[in-house]
C-alpha positions in Angstrom: 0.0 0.0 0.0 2.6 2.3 0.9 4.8 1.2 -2.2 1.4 2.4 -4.5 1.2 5.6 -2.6 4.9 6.7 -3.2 4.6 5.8 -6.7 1.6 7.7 -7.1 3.5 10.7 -6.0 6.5 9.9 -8.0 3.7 9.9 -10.8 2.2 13.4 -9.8 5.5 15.1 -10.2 5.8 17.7 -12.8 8.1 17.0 -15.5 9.9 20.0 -16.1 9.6 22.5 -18.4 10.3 21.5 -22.1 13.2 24.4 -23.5 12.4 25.9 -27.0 15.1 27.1 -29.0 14.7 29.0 -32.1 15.3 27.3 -35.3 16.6 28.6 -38.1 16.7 27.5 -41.7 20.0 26.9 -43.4 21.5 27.2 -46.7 23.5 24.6 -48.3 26.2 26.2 -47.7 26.4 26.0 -44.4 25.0 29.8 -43.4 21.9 30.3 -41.7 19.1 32.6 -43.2 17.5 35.2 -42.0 13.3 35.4 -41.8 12.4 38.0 -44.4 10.7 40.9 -42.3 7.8 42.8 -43.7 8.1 46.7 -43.9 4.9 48.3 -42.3 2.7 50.6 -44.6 3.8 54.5 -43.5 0.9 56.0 -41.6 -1.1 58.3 -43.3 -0.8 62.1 -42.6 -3.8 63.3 -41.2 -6.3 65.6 -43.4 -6.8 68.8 -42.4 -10.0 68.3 -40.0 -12.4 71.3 -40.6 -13.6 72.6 -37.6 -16.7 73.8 -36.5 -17.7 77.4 -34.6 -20.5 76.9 -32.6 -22.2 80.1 -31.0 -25.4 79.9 -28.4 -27.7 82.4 -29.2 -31.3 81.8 -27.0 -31.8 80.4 -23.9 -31.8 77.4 -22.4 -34.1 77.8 -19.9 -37.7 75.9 -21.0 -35.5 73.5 -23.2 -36.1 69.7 -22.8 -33.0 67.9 -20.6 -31.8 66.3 -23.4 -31.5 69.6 -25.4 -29.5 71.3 -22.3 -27.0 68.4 -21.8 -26.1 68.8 -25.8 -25.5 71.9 -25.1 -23.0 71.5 -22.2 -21.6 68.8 -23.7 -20.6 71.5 -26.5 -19.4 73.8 -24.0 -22.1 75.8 -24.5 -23.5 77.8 -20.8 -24.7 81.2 -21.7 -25.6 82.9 -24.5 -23.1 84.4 -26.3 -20.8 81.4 -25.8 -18.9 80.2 -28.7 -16.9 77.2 -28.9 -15.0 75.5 -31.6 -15.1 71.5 -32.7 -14.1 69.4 -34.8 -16.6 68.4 -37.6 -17.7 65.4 -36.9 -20.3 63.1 -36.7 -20.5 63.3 -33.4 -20.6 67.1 -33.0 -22.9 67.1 -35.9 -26.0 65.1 -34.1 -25.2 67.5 -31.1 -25.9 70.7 -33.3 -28.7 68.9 -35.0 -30.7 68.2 -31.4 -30.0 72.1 -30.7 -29.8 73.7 -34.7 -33.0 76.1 -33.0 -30.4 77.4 -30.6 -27.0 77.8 -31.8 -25.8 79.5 -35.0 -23.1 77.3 -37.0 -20.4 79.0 -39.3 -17.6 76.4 -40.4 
C-alpha cells in the first residue's frame, strides 16, 4: 500500500519544463538565413479636419433635458458662448438636437 502511494506521487511530479530554441533555416552552404521581415505601410498624414464654430444664441431655460445636456456637452453655458469643434459626426447630431439654438459657421 505504501509502495502504491509513493509511486503515485513519483507519478504526480511535474516533468519540467520543455526548452524551445529557435530554429533557423539553413542554406547549403552551411549559413543560416534570416526570416524576411515585412516593412509596415507608413501611416497616413492626417487631413486637415475642418472645424466647426458653434455660437449659443437663445436660452436654455424651457428646453427639454436632453437639449440642455447637448448643449454642455458643446461647452455651451450662456448665450453668447462660442466654442470650436471638430466636424464630426459626433458634433454634428449634437448641433442637430440644438440647430433652434446655436448659430453654426464652419
Amino acid at each position: 500500500m505504501a509502495e502504491e502511494i509513493m509511486k503515485d506521487e513519483l507519478a504526480v511530479e511535474e516533468a519540467p519544463a520543455k526548452k524551445t530554441r529557435k530554429v533557423t533555416a539553413k542554406k547549403a552552404d552551411g549559413t543560416t538565413a534570416k526570416k524576411a521581415t515585412t516593412k509596415k505601410a507608413p501611416a497616413k498624414k492626417a487631413a486637415k479636419t475642418t472645424t466647426v464654430t458653434i455660437t449659443l444664441k437663445k436660452s436654455l431655460v424651457g428646453c427639454l433635458q436632453n437639449q440642455k445636456d447637448c448643449a454642455a456637452a458643446l461647452g455651451l453655458k450662456k448665450i453668447g458662448d462660442v466654442k470650436v469643434h471638430p466636424e464630426n459626426a459626433a458634433t454634428m447630431g449634437k448641433i442637430a438636437k440644438i440647430s433652434h439654438l446655436v448659430e453654426v459657421t464652419k
